[in-house]
C-alpha positions in Angstrom: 26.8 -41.0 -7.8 27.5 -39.4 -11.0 30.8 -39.6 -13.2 33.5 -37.9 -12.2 35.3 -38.7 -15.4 38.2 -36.0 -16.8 41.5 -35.1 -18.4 44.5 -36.1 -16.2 46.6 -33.0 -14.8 49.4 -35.3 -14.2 49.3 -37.6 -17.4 48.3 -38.1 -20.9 44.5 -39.6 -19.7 41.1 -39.9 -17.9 40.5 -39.8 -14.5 37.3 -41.1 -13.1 35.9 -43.2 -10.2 34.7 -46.4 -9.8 32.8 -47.9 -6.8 33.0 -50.9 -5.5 30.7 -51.6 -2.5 31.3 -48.6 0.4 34.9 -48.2 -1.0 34.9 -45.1 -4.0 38.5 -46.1 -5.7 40.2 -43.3 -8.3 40.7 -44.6 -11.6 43.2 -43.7 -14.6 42.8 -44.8 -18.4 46.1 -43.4 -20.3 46.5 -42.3 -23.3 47.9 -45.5 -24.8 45.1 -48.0 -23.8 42.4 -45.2 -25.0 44.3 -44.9 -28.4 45.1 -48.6 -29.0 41.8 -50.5 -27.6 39.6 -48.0 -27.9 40.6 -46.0 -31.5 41.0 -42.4 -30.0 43.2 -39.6 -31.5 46.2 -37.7 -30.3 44.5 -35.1 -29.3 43.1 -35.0 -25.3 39.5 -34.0 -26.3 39.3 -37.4 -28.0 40.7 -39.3 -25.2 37.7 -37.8 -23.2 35.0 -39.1 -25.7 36.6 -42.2 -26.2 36.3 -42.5 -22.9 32.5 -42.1 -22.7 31.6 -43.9 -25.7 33.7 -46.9 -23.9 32.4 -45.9 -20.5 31.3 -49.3 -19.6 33.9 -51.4 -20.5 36.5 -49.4 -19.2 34.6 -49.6 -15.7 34.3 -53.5 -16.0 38.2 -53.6 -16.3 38.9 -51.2 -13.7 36.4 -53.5 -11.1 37.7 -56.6 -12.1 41.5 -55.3 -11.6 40.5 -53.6 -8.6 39.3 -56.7 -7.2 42.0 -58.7 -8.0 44.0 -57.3 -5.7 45.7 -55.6 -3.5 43.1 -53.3 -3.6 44.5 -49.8 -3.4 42.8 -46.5 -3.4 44.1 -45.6 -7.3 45.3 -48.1 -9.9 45.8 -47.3 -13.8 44.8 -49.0 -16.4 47.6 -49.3 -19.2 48.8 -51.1 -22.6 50.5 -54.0 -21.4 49.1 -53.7 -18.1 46.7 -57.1 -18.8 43.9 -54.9 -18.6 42.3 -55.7 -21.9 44.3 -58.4 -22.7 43.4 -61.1 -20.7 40.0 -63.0 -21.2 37.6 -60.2 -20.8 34.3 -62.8 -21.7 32.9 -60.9 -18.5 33.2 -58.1 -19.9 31.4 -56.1 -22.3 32.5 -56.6 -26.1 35.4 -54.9 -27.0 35.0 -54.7 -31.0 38.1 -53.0 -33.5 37.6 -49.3 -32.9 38.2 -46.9 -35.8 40.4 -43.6 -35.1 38.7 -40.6 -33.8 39.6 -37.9 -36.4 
């Protein structure tokens, strides 16, 4: 299953989907986290780049909040959401990031 990662409609972000098992859960990295963890620009085609160069971590976060619980079908992942804060020592490194010009 390939990635179905793109620009939100709705919000300033990426939409893409993870899967866990049989379930296929809809994902949503906003602007905010993409800018502050991950060093993207204001502008969207950034976010979108960011978001593939970080593609792996950004799935390993998504799972693990996923499977924390309660388990619904779409969850976001967010600045002050815990998302990248917590311990993330399962998770892939998540080095500074310089701004994408």
């Amino acid at each position: 299953m390939g990635d179905t990662a793109k620009l939100s409609s709705i919000v300033e972000g990426v939409e893409f989907t993870i899967h866990d098992g049989l379930v296929t859960v809809r994902e949503l990295i906003l602007r905010d986290a993409l800018e502050v963890y991950f060093g993207a620009g204001a502008s969207a085609d950034t976010w979108l780049q960011v978001y593939q160069s970080n593609r792996a971590v950004i799935h390993a976060a998504a799972v693990k909040r996923y499977r924390a619980g309660p388990r619904p079908l779409f969850t976001i992942l967010r600045v002050g959401g815990g998302d990248f804060d917590a311990d993330l020592s399962d998770l892939p490194s998540l080095a500074p990031r310089n701004k994408v010009p």
